[in-house]
VOPARO-393903 format. One line per field, with one value per residue (C-alpha): residue number from 1; residue in three letters; x, y, z. Coordinates in Angstrom, 1 decimal. Layout:
! residues N
nutor	(NUM ...)
koltor	(ALA ...)
east	(X ...)
north	(Y ...)
up	(Z ...)
END
This chain:
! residues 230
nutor	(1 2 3 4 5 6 7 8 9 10 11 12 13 14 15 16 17 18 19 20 21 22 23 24 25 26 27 28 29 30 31 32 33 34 35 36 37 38 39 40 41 42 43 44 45 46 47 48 49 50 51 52 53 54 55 56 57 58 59 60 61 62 63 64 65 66 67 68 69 70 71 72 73 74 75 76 77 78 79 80 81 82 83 84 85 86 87 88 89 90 91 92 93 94 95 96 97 98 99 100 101 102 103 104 105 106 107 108 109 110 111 112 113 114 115 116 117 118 119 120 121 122 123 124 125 126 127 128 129 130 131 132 133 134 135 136 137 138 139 140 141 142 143 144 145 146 147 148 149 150 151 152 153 154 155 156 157 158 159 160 161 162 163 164 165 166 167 168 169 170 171 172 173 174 175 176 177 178 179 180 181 182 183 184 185 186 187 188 189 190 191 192 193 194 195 196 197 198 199 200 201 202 203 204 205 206 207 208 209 210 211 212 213 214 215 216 217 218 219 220 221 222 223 224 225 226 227 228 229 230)
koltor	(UNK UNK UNK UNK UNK UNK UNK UNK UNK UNK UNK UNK UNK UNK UNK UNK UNK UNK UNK UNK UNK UNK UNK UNK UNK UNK UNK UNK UNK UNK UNK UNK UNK UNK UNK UNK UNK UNK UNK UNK UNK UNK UNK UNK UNK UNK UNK UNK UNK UNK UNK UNK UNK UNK UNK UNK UNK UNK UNK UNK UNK UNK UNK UNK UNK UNK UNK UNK UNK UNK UNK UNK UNK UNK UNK UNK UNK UNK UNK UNK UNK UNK UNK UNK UNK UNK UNK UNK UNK UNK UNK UNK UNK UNK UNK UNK UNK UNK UNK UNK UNK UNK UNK UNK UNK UNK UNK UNK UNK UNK UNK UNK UNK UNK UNK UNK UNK UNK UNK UNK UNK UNK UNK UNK UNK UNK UNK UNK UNK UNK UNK UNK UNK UNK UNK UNK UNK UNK UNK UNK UNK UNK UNK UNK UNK UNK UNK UNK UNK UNK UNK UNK UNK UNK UNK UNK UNK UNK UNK UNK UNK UNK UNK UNK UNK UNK UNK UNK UNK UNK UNK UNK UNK UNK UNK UNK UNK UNK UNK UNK UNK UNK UNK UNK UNK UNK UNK UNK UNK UNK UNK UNK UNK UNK UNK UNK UNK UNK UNK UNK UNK UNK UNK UNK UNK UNK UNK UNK UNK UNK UNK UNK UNK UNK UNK UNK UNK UNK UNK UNK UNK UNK UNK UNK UNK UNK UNK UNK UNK UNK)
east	(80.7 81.7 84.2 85.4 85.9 88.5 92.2 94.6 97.5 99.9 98.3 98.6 102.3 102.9 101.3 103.3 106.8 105.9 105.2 107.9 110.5 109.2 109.2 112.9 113.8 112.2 112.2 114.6 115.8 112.9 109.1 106.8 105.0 106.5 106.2 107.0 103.7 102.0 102.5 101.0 97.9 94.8 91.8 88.6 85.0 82.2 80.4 83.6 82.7 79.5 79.9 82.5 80.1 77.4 80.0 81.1 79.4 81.4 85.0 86.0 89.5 90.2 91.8 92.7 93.4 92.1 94.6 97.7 97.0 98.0 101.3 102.3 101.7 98.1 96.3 92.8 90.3 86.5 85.7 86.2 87.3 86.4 87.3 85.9 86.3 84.6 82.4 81.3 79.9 76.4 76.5 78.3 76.1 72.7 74.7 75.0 71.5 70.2 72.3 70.5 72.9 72.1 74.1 74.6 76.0 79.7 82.6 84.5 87.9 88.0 85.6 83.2 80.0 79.9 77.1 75.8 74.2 70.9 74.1 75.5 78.8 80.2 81.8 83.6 83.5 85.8 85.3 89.1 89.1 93.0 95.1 96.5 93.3 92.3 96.0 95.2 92.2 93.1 96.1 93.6 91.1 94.0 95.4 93.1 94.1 92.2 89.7 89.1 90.5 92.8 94.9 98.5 100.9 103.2 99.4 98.1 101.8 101.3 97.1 98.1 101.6 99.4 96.8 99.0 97.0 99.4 97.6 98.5 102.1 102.7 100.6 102.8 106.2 104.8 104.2 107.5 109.6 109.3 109.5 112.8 114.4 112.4 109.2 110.5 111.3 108.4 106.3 108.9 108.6 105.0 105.3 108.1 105.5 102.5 104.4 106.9 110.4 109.3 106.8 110.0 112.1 109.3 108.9 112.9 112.1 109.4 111.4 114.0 111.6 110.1 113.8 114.4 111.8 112.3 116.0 116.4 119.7 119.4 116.7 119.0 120.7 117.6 115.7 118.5 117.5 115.5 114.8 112.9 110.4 106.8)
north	(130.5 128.0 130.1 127.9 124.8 126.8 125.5 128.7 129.2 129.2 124.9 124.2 125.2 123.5 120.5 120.9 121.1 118.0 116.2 117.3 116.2 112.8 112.2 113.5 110.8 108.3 108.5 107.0 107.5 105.8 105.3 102.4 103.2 103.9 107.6 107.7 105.6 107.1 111.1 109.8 109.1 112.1 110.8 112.7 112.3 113.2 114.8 117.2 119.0 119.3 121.2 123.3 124.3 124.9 127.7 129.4 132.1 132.7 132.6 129.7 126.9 123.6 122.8 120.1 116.2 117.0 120.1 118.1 115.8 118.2 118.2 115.5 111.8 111.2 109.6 108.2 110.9 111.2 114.0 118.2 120.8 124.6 127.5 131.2 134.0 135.4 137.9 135.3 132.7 133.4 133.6 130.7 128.8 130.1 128.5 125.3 124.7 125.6 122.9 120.9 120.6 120.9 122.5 120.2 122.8 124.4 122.9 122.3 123.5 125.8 129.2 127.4 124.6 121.2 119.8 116.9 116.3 113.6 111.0 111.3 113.2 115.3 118.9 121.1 124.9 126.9 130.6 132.7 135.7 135.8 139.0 136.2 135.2 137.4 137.4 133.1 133.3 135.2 133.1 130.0 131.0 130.8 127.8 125.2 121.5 119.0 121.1 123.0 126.2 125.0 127.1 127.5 125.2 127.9 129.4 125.1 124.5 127.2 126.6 123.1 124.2 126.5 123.8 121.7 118.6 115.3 114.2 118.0 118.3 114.9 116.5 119.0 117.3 115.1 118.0 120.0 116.7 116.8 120.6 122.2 124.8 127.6 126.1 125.7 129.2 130.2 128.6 129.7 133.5 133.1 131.0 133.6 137.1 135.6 133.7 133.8 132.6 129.3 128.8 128.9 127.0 124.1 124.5 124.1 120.8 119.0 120.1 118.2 115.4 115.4 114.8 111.6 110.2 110.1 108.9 105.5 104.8 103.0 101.6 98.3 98.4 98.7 95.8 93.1 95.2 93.6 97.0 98.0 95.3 95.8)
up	(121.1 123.9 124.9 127.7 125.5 123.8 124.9 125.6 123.7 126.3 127.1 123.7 123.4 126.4 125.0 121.6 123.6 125.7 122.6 120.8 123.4 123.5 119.7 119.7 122.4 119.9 116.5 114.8 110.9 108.1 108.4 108.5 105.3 101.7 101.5 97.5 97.0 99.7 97.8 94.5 95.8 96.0 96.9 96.1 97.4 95.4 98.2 99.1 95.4 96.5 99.6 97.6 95.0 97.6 98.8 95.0 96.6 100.0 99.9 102.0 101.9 102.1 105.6 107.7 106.9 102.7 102.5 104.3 101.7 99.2 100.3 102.0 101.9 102.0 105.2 105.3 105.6 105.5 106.6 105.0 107.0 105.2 106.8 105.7 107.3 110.8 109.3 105.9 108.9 108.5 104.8 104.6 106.8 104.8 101.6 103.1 104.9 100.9 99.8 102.4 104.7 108.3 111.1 114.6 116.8 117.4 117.7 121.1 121.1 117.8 116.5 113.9 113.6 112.4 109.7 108.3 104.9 104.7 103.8 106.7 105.3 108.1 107.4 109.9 109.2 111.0 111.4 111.5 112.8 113.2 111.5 109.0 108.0 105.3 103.4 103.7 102.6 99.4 98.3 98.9 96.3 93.7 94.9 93.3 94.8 93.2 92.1 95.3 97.1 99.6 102.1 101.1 102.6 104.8 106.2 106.7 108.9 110.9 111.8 112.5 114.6 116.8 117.4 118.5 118.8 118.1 115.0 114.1 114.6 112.9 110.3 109.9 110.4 106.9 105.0 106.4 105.5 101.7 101.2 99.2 100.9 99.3 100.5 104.1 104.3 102.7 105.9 108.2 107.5 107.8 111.6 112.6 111.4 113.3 116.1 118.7 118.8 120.5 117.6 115.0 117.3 117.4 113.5 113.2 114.9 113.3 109.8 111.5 112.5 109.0 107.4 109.4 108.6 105.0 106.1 105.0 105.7 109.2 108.0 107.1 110.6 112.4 110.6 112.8 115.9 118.1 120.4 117.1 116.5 118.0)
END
């Protein structure tokens, strides 16, 4: 593994507060899209069931953009991210180059490879060798999303809090903005075992985040205001 390409944890939380203060200083109540129409659509690729079957054998998850689909509003994704565990790697890998897929290399910033099937579909495998993993990886293979095993929703916030990238954290500010109260807890118990106390504060704000922006009710006021237009 390229070791070096990996960003520390202490940069990424750094990076994760610095955003985080910003989007408090900005964001205002409402969202530019309709979020009601936006969580009843689940798109589904033909080629994603493919590269599932191709790994019955391995235990493996949806993660990434496909799983935050699952539960929040959807965004435009081409691409699958599976994750299996460390040690299943290299038997997940020999499933996938018989399925005639064909690995391009590792990834830069996170443990796993990228592949590319003779369509041209691209699939990220990400390899998790964290003390969480295995518990995650068990839930996932009961929790069928459109077919597929996909990584519970408290294990997907907390993979996506700790990497921290922005398409991440808004990621995860969606999914935490249209969770009852049960759910919320649910993710924060599993953030506040595997992380630290600035990892649940974060969490407390992007739920906070998440609510405004299904606020509508400046949405009115704000549609006069000429600061808002742009």
């Amino acid at each position: 593994m390229d070791t070096h390409l990996v960003v520390s944890l202490g940069a990424r939380r750094a990076r994760r507060r610095a955003f985080l203060a910003l989007v408090a200083r900005r964001q205002r109540p409402g969202a530019g899209s309709r979020l009601a129409a936006l969580e009843e659509q689940r798109s589904v690729m033909d080629w994603w069931t493919d590269a599932d079957r191709a790994l019955a054998s391995v235990p493996h998850a949806v993660v990434g953009a496909v799983a935050t689909n699952a539960y929040a509003p959807e965004r435009l994704t081409r691409d699958l991210d599976l994750a299996v565990l460390v040690g299943d790697a290299d038997r997940a890998g020999a499933a996938l180059r018989a399925a005639g897929w064909t690995r391009q290399g590792r990834l830069g910033g996170v443990p796993g490879t990228s592949w590319s099937d003779a369509w041209g579909h691209e699939l990220d495998l990400l390899e998790l060798s964290e003390a969480w993993a295995p518990q995650a990886m068990a839930e996932a293979q009961e929790n069928q999303v459109v077919g597929m095993p996909t990584v519970p929703r408290p294990y997907l916030v907390y993979m996506k809090l700790m990497a921290s990238r922005t398409t991440d954290l808004g990621d995860v500010s969606r999914m935490l903005g249209r969770t009852t109260g049960e759910q919320t807890l649910e993710a924060r118990a599993v953030v506040a075992r595997w992380g630290s106390s600035a990892d649940v504060a974060d969490f407390d704000q992007l739920v906070r985040l998440g609510q405004l922006e299904r606020d509508t009710s400046g949405q009115e006021d704000e549609a006069g205001d000429p600061s808002c237009s742009g």
